[in-house]
C-alpha positions in Angstrom: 9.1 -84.2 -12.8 7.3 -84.9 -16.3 3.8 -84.6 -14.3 4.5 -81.4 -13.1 6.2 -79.6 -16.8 2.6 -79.1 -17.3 1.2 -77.3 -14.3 4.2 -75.1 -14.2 4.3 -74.1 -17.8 0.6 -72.8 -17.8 1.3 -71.3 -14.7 3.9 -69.4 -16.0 1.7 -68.5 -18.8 -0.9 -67.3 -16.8 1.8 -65.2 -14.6 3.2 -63.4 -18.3 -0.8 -62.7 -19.5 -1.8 -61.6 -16.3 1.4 -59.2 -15.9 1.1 -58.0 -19.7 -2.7 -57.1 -19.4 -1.5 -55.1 -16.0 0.9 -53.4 -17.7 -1.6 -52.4 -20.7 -4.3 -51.1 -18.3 -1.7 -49.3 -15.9 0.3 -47.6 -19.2 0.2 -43.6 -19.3 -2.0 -41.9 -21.0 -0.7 -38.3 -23.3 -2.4 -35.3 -23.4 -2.5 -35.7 -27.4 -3.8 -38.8 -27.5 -7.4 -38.4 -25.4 -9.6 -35.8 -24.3 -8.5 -34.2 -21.1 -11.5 -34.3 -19.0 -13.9 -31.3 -18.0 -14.6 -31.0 -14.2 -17.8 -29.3 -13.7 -19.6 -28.1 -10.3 -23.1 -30.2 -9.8 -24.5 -27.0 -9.7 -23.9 -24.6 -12.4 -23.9 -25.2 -16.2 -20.7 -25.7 -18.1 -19.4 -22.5 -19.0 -16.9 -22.5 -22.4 -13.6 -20.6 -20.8 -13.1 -17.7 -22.8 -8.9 -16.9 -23.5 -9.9 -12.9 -24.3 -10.3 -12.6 -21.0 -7.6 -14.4 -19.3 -4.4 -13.0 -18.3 -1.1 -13.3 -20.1 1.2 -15.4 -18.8 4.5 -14.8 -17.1 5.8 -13.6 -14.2 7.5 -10.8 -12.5 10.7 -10.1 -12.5 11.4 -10.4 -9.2 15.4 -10.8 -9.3 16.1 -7.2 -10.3 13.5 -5.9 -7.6 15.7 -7.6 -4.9 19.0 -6.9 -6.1 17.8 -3.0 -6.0 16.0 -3.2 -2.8 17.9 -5.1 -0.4 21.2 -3.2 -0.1 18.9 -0.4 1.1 17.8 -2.9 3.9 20.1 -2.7 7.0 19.4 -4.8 10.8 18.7 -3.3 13.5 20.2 -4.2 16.9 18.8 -1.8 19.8 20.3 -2.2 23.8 18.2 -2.2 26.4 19.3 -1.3 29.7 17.9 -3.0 32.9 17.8 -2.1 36.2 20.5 -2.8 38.4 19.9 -6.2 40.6 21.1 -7.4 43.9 24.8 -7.3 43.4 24.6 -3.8 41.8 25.0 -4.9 38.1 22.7 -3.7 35.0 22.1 -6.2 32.2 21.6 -5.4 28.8 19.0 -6.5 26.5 19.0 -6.5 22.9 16.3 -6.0 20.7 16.7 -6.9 16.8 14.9 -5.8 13.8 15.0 -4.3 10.5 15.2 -0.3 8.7 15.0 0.8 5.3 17.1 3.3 4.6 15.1 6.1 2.7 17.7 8.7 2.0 21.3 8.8 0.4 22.1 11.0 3.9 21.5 8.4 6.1 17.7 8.2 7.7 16.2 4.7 7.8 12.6 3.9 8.8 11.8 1.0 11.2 9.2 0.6 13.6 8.8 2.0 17.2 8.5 -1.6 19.0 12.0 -1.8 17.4 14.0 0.6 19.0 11.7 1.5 21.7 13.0 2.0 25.3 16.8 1.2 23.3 19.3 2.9 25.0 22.1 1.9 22.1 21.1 1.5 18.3 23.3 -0.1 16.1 22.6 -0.7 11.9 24.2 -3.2 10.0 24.2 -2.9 6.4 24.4 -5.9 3.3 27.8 -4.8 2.4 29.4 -5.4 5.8 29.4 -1.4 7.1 28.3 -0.5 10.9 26.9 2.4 12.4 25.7 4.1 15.7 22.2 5.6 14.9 21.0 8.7 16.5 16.8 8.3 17.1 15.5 11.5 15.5 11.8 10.6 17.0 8.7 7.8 16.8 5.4 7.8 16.8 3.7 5.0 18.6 0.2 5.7 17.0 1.4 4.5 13.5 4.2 2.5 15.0 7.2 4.1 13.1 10.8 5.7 13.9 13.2 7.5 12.0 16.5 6.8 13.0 19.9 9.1 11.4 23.2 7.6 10.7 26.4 10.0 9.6 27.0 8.9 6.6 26.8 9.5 2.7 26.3 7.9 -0.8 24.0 5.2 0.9 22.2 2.9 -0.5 18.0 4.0 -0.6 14.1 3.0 -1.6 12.5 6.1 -3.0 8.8 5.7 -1.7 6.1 4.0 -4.3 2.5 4.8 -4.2 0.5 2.5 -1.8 -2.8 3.9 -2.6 -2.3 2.3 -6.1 -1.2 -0.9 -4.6 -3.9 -3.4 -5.7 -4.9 -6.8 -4.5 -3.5 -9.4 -6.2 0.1 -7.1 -7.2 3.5 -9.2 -6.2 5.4 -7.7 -3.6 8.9 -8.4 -2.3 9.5 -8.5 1.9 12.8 -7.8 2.7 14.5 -7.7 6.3 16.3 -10.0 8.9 14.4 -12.4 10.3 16.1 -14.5 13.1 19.2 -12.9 12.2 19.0 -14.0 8.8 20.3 -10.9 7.1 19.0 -9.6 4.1 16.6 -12.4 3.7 13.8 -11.9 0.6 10.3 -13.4 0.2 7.6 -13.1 -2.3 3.9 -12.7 -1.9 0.8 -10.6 -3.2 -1.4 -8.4 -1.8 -3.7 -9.8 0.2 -6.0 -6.8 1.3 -5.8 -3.5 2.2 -6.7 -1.1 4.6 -6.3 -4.0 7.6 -7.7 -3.1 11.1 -6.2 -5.7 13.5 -6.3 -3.8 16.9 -3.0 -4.0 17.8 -1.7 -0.8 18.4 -3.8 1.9 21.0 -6.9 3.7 20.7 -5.2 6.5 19.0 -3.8 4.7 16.7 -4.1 4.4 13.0 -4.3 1.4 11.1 -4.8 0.7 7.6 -2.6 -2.3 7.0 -1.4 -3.7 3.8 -1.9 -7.6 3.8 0.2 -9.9 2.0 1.0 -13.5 2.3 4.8 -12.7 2.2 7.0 -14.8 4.8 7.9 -12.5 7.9 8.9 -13.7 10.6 10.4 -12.1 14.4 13.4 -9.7 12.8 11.4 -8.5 10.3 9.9 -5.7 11.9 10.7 -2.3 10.5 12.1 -3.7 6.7 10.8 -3.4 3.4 7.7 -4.1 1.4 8.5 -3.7 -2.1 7.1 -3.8 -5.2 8.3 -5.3 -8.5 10.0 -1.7 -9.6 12.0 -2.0 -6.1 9.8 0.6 -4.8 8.8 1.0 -1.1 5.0 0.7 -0.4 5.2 -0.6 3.2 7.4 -0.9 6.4 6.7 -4.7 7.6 5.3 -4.2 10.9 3.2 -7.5 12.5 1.9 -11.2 11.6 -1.0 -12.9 12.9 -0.1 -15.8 14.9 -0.9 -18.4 17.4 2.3 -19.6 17.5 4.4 -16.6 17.6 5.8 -17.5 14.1 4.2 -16.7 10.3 1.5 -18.2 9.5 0.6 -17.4 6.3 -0.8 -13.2 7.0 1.6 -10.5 7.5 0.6 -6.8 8.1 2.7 -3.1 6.4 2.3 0.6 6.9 1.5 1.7 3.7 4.4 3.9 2.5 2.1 7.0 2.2 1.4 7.2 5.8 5.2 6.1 6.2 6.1 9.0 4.2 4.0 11.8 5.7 4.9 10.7 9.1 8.5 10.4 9.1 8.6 14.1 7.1 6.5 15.4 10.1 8.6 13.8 12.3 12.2 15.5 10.3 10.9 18.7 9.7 8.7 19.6 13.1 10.0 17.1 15.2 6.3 15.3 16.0 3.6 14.5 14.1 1.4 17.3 12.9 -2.1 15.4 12.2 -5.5 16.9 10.7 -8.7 16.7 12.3 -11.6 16.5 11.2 -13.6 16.4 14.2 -16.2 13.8 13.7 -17.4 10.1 15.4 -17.4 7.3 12.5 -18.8 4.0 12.3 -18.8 1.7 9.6 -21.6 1.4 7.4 -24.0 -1.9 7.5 -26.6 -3.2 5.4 -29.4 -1.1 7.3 -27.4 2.4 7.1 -26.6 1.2 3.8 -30.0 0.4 2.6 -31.6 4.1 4.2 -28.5 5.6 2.6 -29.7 4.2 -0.8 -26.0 2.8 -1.7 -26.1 0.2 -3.8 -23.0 -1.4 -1.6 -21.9 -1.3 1.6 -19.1 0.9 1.9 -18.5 4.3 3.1 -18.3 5.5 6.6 -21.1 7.3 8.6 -20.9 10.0 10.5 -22.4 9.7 14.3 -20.9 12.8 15.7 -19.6 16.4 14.5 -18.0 18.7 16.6 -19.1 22.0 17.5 -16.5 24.4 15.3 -14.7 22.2 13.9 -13.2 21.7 10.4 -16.2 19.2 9.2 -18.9 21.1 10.9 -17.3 24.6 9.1 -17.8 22.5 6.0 -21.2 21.6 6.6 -21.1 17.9 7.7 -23.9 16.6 9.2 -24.5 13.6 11.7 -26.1 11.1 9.6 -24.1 11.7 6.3 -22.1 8.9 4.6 -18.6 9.8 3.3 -17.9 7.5 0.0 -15.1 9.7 -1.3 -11.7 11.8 -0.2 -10.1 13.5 -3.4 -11.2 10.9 -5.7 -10.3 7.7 -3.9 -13.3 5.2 -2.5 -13.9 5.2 1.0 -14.8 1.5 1.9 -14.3 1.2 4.7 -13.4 2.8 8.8 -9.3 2.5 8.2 -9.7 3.6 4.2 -11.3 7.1 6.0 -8.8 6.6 9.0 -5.6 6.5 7.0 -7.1 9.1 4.1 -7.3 11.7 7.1 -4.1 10.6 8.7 -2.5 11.6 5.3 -2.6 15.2 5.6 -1.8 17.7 7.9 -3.7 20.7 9.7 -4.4 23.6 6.7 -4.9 20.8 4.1 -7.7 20.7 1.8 -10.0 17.9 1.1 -12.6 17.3 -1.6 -15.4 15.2 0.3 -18.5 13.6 -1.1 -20.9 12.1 0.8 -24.6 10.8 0.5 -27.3 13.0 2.7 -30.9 12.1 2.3 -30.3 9.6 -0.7 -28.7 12.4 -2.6 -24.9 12.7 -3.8 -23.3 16.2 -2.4 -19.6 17.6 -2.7 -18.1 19.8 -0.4 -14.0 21.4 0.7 -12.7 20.8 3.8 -9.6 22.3 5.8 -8.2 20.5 8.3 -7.9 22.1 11.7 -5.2 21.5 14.4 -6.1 18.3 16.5 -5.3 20.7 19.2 -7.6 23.3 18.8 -11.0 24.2 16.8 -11.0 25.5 13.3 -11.8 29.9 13.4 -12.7 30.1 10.1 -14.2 28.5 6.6 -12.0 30.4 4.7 -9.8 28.2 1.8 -7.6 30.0 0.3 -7.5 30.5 -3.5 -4.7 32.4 -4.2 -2.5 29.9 -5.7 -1.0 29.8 -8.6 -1.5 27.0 -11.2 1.0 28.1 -13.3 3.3 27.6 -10.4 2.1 24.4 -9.5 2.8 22.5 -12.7 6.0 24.4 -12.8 6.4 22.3 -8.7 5.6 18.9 -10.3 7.5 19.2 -13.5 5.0 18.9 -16.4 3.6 20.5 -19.5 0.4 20.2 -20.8 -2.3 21.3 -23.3 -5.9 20.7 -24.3 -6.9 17.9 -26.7 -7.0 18.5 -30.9 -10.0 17.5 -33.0 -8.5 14.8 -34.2 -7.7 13.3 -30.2 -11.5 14.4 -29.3 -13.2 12.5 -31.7 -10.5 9.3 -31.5 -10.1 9.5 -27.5 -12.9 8.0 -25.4 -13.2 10.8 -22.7 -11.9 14.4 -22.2 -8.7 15.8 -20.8 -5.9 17.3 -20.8 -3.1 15.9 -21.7 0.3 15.4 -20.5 2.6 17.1 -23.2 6.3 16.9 -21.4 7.6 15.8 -18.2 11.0 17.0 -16.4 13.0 15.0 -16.2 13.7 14.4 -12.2 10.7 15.9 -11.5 8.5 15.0 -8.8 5.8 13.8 -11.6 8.7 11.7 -13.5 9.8 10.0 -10.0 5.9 9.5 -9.6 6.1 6.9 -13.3 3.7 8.8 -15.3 5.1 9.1 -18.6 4.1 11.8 -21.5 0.6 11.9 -23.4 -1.0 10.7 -19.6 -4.7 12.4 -20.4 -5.8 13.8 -16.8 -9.6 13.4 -16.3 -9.8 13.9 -12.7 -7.8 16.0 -9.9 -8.5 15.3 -6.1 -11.5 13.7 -7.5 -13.2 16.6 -9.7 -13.4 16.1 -12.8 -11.7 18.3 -15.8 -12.2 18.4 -19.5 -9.8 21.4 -20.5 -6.4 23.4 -18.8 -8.8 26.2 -17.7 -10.7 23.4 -15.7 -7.6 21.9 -14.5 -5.8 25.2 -13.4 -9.1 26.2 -11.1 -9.1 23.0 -9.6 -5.3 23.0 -8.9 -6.0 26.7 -6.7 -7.8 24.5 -4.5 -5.0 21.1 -4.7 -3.9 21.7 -0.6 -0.6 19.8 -0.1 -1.6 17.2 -2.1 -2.8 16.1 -6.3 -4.4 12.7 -6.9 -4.4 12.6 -10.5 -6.3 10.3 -13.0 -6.8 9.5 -16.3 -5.6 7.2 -19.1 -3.1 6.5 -22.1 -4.2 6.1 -25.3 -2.2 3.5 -25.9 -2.5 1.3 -22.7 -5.9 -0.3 -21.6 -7.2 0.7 -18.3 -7.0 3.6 -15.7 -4.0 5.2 -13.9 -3.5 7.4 -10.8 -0.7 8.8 -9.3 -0.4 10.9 -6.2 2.1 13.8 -5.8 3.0 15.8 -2.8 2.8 19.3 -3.2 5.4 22.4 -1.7 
């Protein structure tokens, strides 16, 4: 036993040394007491990151956009009848979905697919309520439905601007998927303007991407931003496997908008033409249009008589802008046009022969050809800004020289007013209307004679960093 004291002591000496150096080499290192270190690509110099130009941090509130948004949400269950089989006896099918109800009256968008072919529509609501819903009418084209239910006082999303939407922006989706009522997930914008080829020929797409959850049940409910605003109806995922996988697709709430009041006041949709044949532009069209990208559209084809032919549109000419928004690309132009309605003016500018030009276009009846070039002038601005709810006046010599650009400026806004429920707020400098520019009120008030149904109006604040636009619909 002696003999072995020995061996077994250093052994257990050897065991503690061994153990403690492990322990010394595997102890946690602090931020405070080393150098964090730098990660550099093999292939580009280290570049010192620059804290001017990052973003603050924080986060949305996304709580209070849900709480105010998802009341407005309802499910959709539509009945399907079957034919009758052997023994005489109809089954009946059920199709689920989602609606966002838009109005305190009781109309709820949803998709067509949702309550297509339904014989029986009934809408659920968060707080427990049911209702029959009467189908007022659909469009397949932009795969949308306005549905009525007899009630008042409801719960409703006023509509939010989804030509300001930008790529990156949070966005709530709200609906019922697998009859998971009022279920909420977060995402951003993915893209915009998303052609995925899944409705018909005639159809328009312009899609909102986000990488918001949806899932079967969602169809037909809300895309929201953080202000609890609607700027989409969820309509369709990209799958292989039938459920989300990471893309989900919205009708941005201006088309939404324009088509369901078509659809309440007229009973159909009442869609401009144009009365051209597009293609997207390439590097090559690009390159002999002398763009220094490639975006636009280019025109192939121009009907005999029609509104872009009146207008002196050419085959060969490259559209780049509609009333002051970018045309990048075929479903920008697509859903720009499918806007507006027949009688609407359009300020166009397109590239012919490596040169800029400008030119007005009315929008015929997709029905029939356009009689005349005649735009009528005859409005009154005066009534106009009295429609949209706002005051405003020319810039003092003090603003001119302390502002960086011209305008006129926003002095008052009502209060309710279509301008107010738009989020502009006072001492907005307008710069741009439908894309023309304006440095005074006498500028402003001749472009507004030529405003159509519609004002996209830019500018700036003085006191907030970057450009604004806001779009308002006109009487």
């Amino acid at each position: 036993m002696k003999k072995i004291a020995p061996f077994f002591l250093t052994g257990l000496l050897s065991a503690g040394l061994a153990l403690g150096l492990f322990n010394l080499m595997d102890k946690p290192s602090y931020g405070d007491h080393q150098t964090e270190p730098q990660m550099v690509l093999t292939n580009y110099s280290p570049i010192e990151p620059s804290m001017a130009s990052a973003l603050p941090i924080g986060a949305p509130d996304l709580v209070k956009a849900s709480n105010s948004s998802k009341m407005a949400v309802v499910y959709i269950e539509s009945t399907l009848s079957t034919p009758s089989n052997y023994f005489g006896r109809s089954r009946a099918q059920a199709s689920t979905g989602s609606g966002v109800i838009i109005s305190e009256n009781g109309y709820i968008a949803t998709n067509h697919h949702v309550i297509e072919g339904g014989s029986e529509i009934s809408v659920l609501m968060e707080d427990g309520r049911e209702f029959e819903a009467k189908v007022i009418g659909s469009d397949p084209s932009t795969d949308l439905a306005l549905l009525k239910v007899d009630a008042k006082g409801l719960p409703h999303l006023s509509f939010g601007d989804s030509d300001s939407v930008q790529v990156g922006e949070w966005v709530l989706a709200i609906g019922n998927p697998f009859r998971l009522y009022s279920t909420v997930t977060a995402g951003i914008v993915s893209a915009k303007s998303r052609n995925i080829n899944i409705l018909d020929n005639s159809a328009i797409e312009a899609f909102i991407q986000t990488d918001a959850a949806v899932n079967p049940g969602n169809s037909g409910g809300a895309l929201v931003n953080t202000r609890g605003q609607l700027v989409g109806v969820n309509t369709a995922i990209m799958t292989t496997s039938g459920m989300y996988e990471g893309f989900s697709f919205a009708v941005p709430s201006n088309l939404v908008k324009k088509v369901l009041e078509d659809i309440r006041e007229f009973g159909s949709i009442r869609r401009g033409w144009l009365g051209v044949v597009i293609r997207p532009i390439d590097a090559t069209s690009a390159k002999k249009a002398g763009l220094d990208e490639i975006s636009g559209v280019l025109i192939e084809e121009v009907n005999v008589s029609s509104a872009a032919d009146q207008a002196g549109l050419k085959a060969g000419d490259v559209i780049i802008n509609i009333d002051g928004q970018k045309i990048m690309t075929s479903p920008d132009f697509m859903s720009k046009i499918g806007q507006h309605r027949p009688g609407d003016i359009l300020n166009f500018q397109y590239i012919r022969d490596g040169k800029r030009k400008d030119t007005i276009v009315k929008l015929s009846d997709s029905r029939v050809a356009t009689l005349g070039n005649q735009i009528t002038t005859d409005v009154n601005p005066d009534e106009i800004l009295t429609d949209i709810g706002i005051n405003i006046r020319n810039l003092n010599a003090g603003e001119k020289e302390r502002l960086p650009k011209e305008g006129v400026i926003v002095n008052t806004i009502e209060p309710g007013s279509k301008t107010s429920r738009a989020n502009m707020e006072e001492k907005f400098i307008i710069t741009r209307i439908n894309g023309e520019s304006i440095k005074n009120t006498d500028e402003l008030k001749t472009a507004l004679k030529h405003a159509g149904t519609g004002l996209y109006l830019q500018g700036y604040y003085e006191d907030y960093p970057g450009d604004y636009a806001y779009t308002l619909a006109l009487k």
